[in-house]
TIKOLDO-620918 format. One record per residue (C-alpha): residue in one letter; x, y, z. Coordinates in nm, 2 decimals. Layout:
// TIKOLDO-620918
+-------+--------+--------+--------+
| marlo |   east |  north |     up |
+-------+--------+--------+--------+
|     a |      X |      Y |      Z |
...
+-------+--------+--------+--------+
END
This chain:
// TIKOLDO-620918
+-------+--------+--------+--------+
| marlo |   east |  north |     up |
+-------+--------+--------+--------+
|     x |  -1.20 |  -1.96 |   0.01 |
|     x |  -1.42 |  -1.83 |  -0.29 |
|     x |  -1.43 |  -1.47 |  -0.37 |
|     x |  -1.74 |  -1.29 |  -0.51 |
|     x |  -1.80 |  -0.97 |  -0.73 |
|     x |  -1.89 |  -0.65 |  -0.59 |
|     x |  -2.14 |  -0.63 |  -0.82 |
|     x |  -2.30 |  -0.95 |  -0.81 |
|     x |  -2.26 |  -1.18 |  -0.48 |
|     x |  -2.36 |  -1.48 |  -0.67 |
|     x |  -2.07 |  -1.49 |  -0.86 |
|     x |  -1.86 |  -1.64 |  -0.71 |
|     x |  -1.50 |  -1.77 |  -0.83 |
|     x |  -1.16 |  -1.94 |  -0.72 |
|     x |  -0.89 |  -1.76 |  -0.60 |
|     x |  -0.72 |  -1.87 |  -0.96 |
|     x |  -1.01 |  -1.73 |  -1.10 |
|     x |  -0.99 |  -1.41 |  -0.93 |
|     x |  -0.59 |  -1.38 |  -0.96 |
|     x |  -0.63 |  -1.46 |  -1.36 |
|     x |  -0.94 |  -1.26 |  -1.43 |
|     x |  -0.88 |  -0.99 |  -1.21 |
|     x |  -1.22 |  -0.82 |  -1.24 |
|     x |  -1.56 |  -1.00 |  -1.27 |
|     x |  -1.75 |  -1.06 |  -1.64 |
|     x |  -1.97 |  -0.72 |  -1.53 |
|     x |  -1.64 |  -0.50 |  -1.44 |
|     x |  -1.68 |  -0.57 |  -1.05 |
|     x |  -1.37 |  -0.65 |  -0.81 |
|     x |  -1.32 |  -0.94 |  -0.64 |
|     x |  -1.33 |  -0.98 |  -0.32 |
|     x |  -1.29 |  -1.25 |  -0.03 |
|     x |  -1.58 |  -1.42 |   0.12 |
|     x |  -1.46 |  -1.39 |   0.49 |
|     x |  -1.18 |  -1.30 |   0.65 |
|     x |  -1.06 |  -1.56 |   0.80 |
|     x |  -0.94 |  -1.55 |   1.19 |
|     x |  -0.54 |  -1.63 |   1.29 |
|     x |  -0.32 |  -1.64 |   1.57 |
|     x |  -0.14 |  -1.35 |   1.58 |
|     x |   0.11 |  -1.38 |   1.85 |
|     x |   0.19 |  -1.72 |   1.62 |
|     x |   0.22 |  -1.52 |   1.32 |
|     x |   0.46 |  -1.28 |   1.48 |
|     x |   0.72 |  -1.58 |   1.59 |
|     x |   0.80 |  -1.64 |   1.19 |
|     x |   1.05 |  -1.50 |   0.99 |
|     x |   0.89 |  -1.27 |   0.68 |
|     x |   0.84 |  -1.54 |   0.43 |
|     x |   0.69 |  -1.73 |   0.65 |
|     x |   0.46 |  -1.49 |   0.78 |
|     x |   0.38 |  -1.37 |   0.41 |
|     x |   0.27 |  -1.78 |   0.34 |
|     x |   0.03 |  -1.82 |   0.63 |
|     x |  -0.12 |  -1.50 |   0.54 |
|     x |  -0.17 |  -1.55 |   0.16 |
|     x |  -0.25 |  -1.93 |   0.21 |
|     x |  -0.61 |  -1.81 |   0.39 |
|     x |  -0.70 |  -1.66 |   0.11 |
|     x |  -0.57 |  -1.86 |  -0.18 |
|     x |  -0.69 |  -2.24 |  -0.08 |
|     x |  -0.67 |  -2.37 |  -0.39 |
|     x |  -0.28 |  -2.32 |  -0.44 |
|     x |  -0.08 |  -2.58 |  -0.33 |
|     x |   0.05 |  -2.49 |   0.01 |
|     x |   0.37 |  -2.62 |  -0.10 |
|     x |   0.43 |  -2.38 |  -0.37 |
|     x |   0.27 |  -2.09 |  -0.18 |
|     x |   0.56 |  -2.18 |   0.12 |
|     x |   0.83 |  -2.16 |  -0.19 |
|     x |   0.70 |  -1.86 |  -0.35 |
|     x |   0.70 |  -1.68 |  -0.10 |
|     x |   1.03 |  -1.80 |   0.03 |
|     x |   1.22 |  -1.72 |  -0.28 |
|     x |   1.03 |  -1.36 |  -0.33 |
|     x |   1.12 |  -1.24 |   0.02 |
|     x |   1.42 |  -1.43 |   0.11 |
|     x |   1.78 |  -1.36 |  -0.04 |
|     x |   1.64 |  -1.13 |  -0.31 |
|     x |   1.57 |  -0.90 |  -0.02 |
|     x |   1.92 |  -0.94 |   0.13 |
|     x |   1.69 |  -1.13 |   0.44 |
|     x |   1.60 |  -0.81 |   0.55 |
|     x |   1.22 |  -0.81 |   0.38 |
|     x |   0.98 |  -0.62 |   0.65 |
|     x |   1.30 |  -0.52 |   0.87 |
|     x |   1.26 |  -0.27 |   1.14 |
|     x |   1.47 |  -0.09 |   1.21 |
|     x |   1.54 |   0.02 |   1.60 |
|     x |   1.49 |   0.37 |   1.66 |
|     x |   1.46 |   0.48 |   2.03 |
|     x |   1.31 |   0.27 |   2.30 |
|     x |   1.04 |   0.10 |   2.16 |
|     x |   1.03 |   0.29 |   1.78 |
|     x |   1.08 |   0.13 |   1.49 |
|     x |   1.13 |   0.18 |   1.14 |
|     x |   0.99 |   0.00 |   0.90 |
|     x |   1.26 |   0.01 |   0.62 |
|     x |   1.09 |  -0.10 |   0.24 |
|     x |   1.43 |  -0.06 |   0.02 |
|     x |   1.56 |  -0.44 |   0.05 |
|     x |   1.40 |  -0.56 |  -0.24 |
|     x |   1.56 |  -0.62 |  -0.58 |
|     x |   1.51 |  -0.25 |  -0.71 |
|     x |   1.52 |  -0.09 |  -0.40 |
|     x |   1.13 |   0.06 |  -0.41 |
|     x |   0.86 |  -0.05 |  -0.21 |
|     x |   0.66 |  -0.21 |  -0.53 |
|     x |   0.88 |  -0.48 |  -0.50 |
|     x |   0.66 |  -0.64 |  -0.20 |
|     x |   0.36 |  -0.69 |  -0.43 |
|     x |   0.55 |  -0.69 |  -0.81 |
|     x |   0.80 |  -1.00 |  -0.71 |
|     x |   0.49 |  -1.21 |  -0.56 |
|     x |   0.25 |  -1.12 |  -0.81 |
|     x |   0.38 |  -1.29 |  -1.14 |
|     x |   0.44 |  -1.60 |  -0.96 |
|     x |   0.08 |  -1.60 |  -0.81 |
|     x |  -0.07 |  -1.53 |  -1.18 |
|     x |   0.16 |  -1.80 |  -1.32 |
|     x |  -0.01 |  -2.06 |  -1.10 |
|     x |  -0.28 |  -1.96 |  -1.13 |
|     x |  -0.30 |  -2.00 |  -1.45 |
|     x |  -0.16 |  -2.32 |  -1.46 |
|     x |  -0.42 |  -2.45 |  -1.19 |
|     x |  -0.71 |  -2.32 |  -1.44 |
|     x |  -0.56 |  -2.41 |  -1.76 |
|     x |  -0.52 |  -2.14 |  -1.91 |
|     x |  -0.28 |  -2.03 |  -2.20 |
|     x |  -0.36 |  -1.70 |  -2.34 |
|     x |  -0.07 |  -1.44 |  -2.33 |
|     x |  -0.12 |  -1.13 |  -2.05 |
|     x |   0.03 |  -0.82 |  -2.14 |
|     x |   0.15 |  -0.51 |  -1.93 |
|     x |   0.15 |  -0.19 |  -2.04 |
|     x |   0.28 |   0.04 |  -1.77 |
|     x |   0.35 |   0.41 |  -1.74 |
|     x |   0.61 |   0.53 |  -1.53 |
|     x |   0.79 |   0.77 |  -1.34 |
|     x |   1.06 |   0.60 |  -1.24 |
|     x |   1.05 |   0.29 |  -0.93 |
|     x |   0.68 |   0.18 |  -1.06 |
|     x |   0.87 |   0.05 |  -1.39 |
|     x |   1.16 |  -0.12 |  -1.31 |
|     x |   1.01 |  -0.30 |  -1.01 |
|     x |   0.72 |  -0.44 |  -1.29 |
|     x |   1.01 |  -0.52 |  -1.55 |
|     x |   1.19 |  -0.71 |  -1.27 |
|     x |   0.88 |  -0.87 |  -1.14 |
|     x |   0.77 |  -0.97 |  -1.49 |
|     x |   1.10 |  -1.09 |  -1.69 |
|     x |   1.09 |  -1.39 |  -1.84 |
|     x |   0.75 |  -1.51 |  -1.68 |
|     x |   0.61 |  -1.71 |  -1.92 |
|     x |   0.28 |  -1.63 |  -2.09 |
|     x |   0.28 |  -1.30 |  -1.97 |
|     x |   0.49 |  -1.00 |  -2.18 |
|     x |   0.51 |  -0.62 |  -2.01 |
|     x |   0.59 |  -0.28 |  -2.18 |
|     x |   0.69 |   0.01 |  -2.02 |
|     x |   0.69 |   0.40 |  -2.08 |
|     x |   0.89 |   0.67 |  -1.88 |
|     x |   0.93 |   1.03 |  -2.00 |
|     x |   1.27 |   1.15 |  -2.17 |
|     x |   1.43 |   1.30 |  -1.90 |
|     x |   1.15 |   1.27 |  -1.62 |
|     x |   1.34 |   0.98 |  -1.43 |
|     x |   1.69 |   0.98 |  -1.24 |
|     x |   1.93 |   0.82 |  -1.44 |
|     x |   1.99 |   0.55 |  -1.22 |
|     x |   1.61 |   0.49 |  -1.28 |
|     x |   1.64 |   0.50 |  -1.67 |
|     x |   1.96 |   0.30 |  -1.65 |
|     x |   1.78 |   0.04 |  -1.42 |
|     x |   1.49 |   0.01 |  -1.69 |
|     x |   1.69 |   0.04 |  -1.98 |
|     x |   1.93 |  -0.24 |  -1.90 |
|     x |   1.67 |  -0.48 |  -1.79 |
|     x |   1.73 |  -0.83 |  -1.93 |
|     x |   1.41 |  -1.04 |  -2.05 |
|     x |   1.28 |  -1.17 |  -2.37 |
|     x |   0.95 |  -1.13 |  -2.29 |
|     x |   1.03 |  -0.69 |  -2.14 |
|     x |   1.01 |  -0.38 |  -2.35 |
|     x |   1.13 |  -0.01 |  -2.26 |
|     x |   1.00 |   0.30 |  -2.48 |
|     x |   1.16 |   0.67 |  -2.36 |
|     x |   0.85 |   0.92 |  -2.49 |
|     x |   0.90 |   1.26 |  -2.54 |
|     x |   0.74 |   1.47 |  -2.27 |
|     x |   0.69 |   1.46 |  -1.93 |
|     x |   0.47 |   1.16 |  -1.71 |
|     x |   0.16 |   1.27 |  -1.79 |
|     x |   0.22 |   1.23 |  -2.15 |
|     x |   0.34 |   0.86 |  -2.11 |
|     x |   0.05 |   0.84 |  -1.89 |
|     x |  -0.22 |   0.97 |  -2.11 |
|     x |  -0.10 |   0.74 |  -2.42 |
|     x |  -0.11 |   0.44 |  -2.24 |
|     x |  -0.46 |   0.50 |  -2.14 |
|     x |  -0.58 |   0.63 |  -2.47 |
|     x |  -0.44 |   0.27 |  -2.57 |
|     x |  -0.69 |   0.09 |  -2.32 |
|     x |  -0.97 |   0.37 |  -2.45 |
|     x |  -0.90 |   0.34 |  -2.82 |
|     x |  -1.21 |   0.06 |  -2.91 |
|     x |  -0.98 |  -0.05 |  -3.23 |
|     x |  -0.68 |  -0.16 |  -2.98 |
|     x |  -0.92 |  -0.28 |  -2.72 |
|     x |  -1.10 |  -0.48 |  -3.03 |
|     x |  -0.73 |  -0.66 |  -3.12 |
|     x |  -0.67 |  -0.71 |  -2.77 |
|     x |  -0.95 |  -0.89 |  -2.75 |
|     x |  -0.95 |  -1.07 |  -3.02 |
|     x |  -0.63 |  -1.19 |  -2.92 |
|     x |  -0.72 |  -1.29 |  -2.58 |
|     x |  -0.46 |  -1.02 |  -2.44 |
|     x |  -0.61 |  -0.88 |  -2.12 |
|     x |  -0.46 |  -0.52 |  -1.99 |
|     x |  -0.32 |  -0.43 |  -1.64 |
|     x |  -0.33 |  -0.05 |  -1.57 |
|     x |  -0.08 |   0.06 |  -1.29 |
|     x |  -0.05 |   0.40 |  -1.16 |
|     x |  -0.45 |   0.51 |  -1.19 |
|     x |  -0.36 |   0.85 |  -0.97 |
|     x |  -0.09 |   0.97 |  -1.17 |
|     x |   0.14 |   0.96 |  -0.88 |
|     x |  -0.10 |   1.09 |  -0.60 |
|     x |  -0.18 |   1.39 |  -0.85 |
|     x |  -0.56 |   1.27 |  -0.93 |
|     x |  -0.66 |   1.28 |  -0.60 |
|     x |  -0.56 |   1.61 |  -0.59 |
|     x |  -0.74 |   1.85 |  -0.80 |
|     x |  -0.82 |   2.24 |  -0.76 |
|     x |  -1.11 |   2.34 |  -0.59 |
|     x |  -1.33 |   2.42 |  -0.89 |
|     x |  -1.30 |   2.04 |  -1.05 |
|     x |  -1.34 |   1.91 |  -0.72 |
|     x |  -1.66 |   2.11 |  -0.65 |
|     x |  -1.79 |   1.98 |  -1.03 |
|     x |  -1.73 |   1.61 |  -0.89 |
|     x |  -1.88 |   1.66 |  -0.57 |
|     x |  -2.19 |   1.81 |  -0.74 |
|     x |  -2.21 |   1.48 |  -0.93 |
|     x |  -2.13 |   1.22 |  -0.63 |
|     x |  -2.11 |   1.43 |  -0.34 |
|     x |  -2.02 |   1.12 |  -0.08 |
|     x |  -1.76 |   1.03 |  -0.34 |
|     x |  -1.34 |   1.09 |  -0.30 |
|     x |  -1.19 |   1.30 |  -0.57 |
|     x |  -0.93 |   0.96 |  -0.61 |
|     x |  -1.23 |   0.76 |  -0.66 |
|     x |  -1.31 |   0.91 |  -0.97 |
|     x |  -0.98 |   0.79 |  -1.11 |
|     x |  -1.06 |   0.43 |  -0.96 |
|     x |  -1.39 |   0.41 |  -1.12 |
|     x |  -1.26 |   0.52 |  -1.47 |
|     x |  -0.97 |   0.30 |  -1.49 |
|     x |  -1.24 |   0.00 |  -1.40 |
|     x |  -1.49 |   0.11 |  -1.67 |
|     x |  -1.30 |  -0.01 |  -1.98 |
|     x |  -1.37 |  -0.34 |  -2.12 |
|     x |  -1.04 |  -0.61 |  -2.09 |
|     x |  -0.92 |  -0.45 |  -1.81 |
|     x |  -0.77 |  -0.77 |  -1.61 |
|     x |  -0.67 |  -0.56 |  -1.27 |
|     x |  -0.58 |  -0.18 |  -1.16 |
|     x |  -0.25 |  -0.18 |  -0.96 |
|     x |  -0.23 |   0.10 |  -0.74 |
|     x |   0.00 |   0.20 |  -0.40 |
|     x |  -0.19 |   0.28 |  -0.11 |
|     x |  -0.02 |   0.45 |   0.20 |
|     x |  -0.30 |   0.49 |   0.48 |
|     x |  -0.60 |   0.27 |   0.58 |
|     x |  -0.80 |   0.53 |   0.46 |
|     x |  -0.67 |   0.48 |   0.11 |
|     x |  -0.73 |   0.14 |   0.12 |
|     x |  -1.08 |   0.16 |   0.26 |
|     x |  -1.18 |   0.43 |   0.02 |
|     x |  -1.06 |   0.22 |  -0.26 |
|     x |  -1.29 |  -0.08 |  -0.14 |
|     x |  -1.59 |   0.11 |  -0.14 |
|     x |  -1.51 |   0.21 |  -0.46 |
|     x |  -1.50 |  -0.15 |  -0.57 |
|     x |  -1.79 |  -0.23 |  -0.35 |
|     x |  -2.00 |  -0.25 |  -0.61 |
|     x |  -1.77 |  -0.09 |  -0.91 |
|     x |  -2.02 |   0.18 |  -1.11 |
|     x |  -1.89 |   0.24 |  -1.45 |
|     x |  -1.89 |   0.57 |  -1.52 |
|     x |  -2.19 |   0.66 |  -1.80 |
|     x |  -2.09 |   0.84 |  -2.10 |
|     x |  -2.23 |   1.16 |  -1.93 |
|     x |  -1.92 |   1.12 |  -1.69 |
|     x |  -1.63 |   1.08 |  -1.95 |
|     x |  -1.74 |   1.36 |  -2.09 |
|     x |  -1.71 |   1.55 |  -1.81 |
|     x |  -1.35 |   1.41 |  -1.70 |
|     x |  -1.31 |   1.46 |  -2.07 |
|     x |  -1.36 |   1.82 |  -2.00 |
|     x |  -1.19 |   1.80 |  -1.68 |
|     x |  -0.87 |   1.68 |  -1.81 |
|     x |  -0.84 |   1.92 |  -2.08 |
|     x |  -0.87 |   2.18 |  -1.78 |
|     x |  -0.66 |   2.04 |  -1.56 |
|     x |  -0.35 |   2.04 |  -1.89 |
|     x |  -0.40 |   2.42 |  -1.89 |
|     x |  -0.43 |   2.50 |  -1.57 |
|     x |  -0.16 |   2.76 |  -1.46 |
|     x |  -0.05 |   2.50 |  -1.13 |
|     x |   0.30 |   2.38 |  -1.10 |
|     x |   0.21 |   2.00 |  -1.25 |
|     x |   0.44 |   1.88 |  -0.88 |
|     x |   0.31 |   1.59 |  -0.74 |
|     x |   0.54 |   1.61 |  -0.41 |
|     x |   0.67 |   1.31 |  -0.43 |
|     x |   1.03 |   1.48 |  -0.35 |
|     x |   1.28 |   1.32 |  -0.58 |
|     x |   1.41 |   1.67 |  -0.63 |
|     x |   1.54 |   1.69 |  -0.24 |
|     x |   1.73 |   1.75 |  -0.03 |
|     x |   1.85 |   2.09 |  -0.29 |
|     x |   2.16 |   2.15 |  -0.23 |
|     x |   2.12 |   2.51 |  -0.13 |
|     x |   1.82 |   2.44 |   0.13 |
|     x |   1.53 |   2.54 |  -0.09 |
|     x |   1.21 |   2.31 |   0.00 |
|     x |   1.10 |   2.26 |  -0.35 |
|     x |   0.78 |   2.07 |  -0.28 |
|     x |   0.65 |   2.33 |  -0.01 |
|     x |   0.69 |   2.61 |  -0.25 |
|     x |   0.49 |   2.45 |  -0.54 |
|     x |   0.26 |   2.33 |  -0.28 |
|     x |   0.17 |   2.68 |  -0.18 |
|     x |   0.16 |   2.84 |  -0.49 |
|     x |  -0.07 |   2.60 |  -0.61 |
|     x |  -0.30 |   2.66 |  -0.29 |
|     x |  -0.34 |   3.01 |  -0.38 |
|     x |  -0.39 |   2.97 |  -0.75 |
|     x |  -0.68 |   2.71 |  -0.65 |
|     x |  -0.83 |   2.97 |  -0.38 |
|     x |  -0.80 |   3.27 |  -0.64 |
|     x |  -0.47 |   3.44 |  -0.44 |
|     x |  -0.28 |   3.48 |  -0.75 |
|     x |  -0.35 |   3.79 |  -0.91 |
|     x |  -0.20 |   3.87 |  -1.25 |
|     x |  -0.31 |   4.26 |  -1.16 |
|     x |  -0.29 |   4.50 |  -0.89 |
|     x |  -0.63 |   4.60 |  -1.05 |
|     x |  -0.80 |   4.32 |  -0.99 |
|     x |  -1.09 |   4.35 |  -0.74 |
|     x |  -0.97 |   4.12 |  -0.45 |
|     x |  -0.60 |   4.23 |  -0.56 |
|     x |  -0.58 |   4.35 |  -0.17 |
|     x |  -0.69 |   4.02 |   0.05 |
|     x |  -0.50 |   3.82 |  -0.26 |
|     x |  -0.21 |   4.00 |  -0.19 |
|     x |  -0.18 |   3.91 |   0.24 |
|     x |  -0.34 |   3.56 |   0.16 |
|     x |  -0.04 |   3.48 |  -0.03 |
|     x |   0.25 |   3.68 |   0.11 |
|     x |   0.14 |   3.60 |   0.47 |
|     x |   0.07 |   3.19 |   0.38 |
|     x |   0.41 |   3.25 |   0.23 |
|     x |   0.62 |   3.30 |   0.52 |
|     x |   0.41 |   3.02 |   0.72 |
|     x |   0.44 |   2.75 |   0.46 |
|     x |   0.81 |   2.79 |   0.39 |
|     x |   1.12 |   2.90 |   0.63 |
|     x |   1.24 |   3.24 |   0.45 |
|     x |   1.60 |   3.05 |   0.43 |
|     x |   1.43 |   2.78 |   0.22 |
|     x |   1.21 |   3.01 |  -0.01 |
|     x |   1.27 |   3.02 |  -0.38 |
|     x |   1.47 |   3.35 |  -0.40 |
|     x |   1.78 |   3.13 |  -0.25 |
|     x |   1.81 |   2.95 |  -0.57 |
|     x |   2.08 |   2.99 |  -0.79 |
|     x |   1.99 |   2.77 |  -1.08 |
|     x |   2.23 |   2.49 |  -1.03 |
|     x |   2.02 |   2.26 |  -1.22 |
|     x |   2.10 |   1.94 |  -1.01 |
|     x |   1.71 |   1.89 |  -0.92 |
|     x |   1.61 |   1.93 |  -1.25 |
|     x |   1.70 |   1.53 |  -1.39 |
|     x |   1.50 |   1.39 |  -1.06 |
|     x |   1.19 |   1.56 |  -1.19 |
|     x |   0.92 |   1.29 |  -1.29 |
|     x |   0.68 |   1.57 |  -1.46 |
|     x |   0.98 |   1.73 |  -1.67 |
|     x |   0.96 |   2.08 |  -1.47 |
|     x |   1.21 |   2.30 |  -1.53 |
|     x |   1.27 |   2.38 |  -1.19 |
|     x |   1.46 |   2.67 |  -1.18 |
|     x |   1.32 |   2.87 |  -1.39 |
|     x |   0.95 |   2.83 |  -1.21 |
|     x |   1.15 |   2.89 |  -0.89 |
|     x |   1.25 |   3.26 |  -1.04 |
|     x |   0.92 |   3.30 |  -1.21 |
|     x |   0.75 |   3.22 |  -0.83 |
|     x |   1.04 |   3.48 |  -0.66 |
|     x |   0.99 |   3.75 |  -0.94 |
|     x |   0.56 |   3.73 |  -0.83 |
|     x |   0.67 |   3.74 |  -0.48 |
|     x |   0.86 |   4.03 |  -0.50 |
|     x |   0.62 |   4.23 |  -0.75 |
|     x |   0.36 |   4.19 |  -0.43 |
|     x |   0.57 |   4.24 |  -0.16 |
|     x |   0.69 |   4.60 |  -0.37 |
|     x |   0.36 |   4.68 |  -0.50 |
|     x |   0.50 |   4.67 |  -0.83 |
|     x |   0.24 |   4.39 |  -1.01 |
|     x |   0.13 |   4.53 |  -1.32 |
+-------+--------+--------+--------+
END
């Protein structure tokens, strides 16, 4: 099996190659030549390793079967407690498919233990023995699963930054305490998207990418979304990048930039529907990097989206269940709608103060139960520590009750 670029189909390489390099000489992704036909009802008589061997070992012929049987065996066997892709019975014939058995309990672990063996090899097979090095930004599961993954692998060395305060401290302690020679943990003051932002300014700084280069260090960039957040932007940037691409996702944007840098070796990102995935690969199918005209503009963007007046939740609910019923997520979620559509007004002189006014009261009520609304909190604090974007939870929940009742009174300013 050779894999070609989706910029140029006559480039062709290993799946070494690919594995090692990541993305082709002209920034394109790699991707297989075929896709090779199997038995499925055989496939579904073997245990997980198994099945995980037979599917990788279309794809990557020039392993050694041997090794790819053994790698797999000892990433998905007792490291998972035997339970890797488990389902769990439901009802009748509902399952669930439970992703927690891995070594740090996220669902990273699938790809993260497999992955540094695979570049290992693949290394090996092609000779090569320049150092790789991680740099990884993280709220939380994304950095312990790549520490774990990546300690002690030789030839390779990772980094990883969380925010001070922004993970659970079972996360922090999980990162923290990693062993490893080859690991490294920095707390940075702020929230994610400050840890975020540095790490890419590292990959966009030409001095750094100059040394890593001269060094031979390619980069891997994980998280490219910010969590789900990137593919989620207010209406107004949204209509700016559909002016420019219309066909185009908002995520794609994100995708495209993260591919545009030179020394890149791969972009690592968690994908949750088909869609995703299929979005993703015409993304890749051919990468365009974007033209200095566009990172200016998501230059410009970014700047906007740092002072926009949105909650910066990216509803990924490590603040739940609250203890006193609230539905944190939905809450943001809605007030977030309405500052995007304009239904936040700061007057009750404001021209569309009326419609504003209903638009947000009324979506209100449908969005969130009135027993889970943000006027029951009582500012116990204990979401606070879960919070990946360092919001101080509390206090937006009272800022969001006072608005609310300011409108339903008729008392906004």
């Amino acid at each position: 099996m050779q894999f070609f670029s989706t910029r140029d189909q006559n480039r062709k390489v290993t799946s070494s190659q690919a594995i090692a390099q990541g993305l082709s000489d002209e920034g394109g992704l790699f991707v297989p030549e075929s896709f090779p036909q199997v038995d499925v009802k055989a496939l579904c008589g073997l245990d997980y390793p198994a099945l995980a061997a037979a599917v990788v070992r279309e794809y990557l012929t020039d392993y050694d079967p041997a090794f790819l049987t053994e790698a797999t065996r000892s990433t998905y066997g007792a490291a998972f407690g035997g339970k890797a892709g488990y389902l769990a019975p439901v009802k009748g014939d509902t399952y669930a498919l439970e992703l927690w058995h891995g070594p740090t309990c996220a669902f990273k672990d699938y790809a993260l233990q497999l992955m540094p063996k695979l570049l290992v090899e693949a290394k090996k097979n092609l000779g090569c023995t320049e150092k790789t090095l991680i740099l990884v930004a993280t709220s939380g599961d994304t950095g312990k699963a790549a520490l774990d993954g990546y300690h002690d692998i030789p030839g390779v060395e990772i980094a990883v930054f969380y925010p001070t305060g922004g993970t659970s401290e079972i996360q922090r302690l999980q990162m923290a305490t990693q062993e490893g020679a080859n690991v490294a943990v920095y707390a940075v003051r702020g929230n994610f998207d400050d840890a975020q932002t540095g790490v890419k300014k590292v990959f966009a700084d030409a001095a750094v990418a100059a040394e890593l280069e001269k060094r031979g260090i390619p980069a891997v960039i994980m998280e490219p979304l910010l969590g789900g957040r990137l593919s989620r932007l207010n209406d107004h940037l949204v209509e700016r990048l559909k002016e420019r691409r219309p066909t185009e996702s908002t995520a794609s944007w994100a995708f495209r930039y993260a591919g545009s840098w030179p020394g890149v070796l791969t972009v690592l990102s968690g994908m949750t529907y088909m869609e995703h995935l299929q979005d993703n690969l015409r993304t890749y199918s051919p990468l365009e990097p974007c033209t200095d005209d566009e990172l200016a503009m998501l230059e410009t963007a970014a700047n906007l989206i740092l002072n926009y007046p949105t909650v910066p939740c990216t509803d990924c609910k490590y603040c739940m269940p609250c203890p006193y019923g609230l539905d944190i997520p939905a809450i943001f979620a809605h007030y977030n709608k309405c500052v995007n559509e304009g239904n936040v007004p700061e007057s009750s002189q404001d021209p569309h103060y009326a419609e504003a006014r209903k638009a947000f009261l009324v979506g209100y009520d449908r969005s969130v139960p009135k027993l889970r609304q943000a006027n029951h909190c009582i500012g116990c604090n204990k979401c606070r520590p879960h919070c990946p974007q360092g919001i101080n939870i509390p206090r937006r929940m009272r800022d969001i009750d006072n608005f609310v009742e300011q409108l339903k009174q008729g008392t906004l300013a």
